[in-house]
C-alpha positions in Angstrom: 70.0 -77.7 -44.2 71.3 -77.9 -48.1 71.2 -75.1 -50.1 67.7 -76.0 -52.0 66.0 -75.9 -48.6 67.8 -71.9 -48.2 66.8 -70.8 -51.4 63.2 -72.2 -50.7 62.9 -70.5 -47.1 64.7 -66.7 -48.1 61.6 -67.2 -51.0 59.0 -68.0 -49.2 59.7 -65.2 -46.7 60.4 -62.6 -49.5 57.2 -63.4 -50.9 55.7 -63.0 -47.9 57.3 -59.5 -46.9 56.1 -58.2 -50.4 52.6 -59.4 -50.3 52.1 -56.9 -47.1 50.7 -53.6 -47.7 52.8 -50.9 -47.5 52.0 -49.7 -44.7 52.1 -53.0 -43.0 55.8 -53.1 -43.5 56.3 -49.5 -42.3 54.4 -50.2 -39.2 56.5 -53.2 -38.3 60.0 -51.4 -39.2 59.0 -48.3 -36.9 57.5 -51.1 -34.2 61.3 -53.0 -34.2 62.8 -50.0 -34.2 61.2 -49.1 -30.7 62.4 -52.3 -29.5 66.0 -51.8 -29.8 68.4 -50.9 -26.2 69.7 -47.2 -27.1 73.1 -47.3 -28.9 75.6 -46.7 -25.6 73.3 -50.1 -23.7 74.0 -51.9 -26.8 77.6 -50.8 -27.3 78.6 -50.6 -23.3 76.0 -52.2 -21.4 74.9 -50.8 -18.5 78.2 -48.7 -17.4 76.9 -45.6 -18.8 73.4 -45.6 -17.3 74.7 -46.3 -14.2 77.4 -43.6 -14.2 74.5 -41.3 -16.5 72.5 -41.6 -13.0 74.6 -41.5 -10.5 75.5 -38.0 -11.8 72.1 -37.2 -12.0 72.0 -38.0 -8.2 74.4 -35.9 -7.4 73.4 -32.9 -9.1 70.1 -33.1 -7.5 71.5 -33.6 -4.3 73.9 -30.4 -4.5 71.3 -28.2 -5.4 
C-alpha cells in the first residue's frame, strides 16, 4: 500500500465518521466501550477472576 492509497483511506473514513449525526457517534463510542474485557482480564488474563472466585467460594462456604 503506498502512501497516496493511506491518505485516500484515513479520508474517506474521516469523512465518513463526520458525516454521522452526533448522536450516532456517541451511540457507537458508548456501544465499543461495553465491549471491552475489564481492565485486570485485559492486563492479567484470567488469573484474577479465577483467584476473585475462588475466594468468593470460600467465603460462602465458611459462612
Amino acid at each position: 500500500m503506498n502512501s497516496n492509497d493511506y491518505v485516500k483511506f484515513i479520508t474517506q473514513t474521516f469523512v465518513q465518521y463526520m458525516e454521522q449525526p452526533k448522536s450516532e457517534r456517541k451511540k457507537q463510542r458508548i456501544e465499543r466501550k461495553q465491549e471491552k474485557a475489564p481492565v485486570l482480564f485485559r492486563w492479567f488474563g484470567i488469573v484474577p477472576y479465577l483467584l476473585f472466585y475462588g475466594m468468593k467460594g470460600t467465603k460462602k462456604r465458611n459462612h
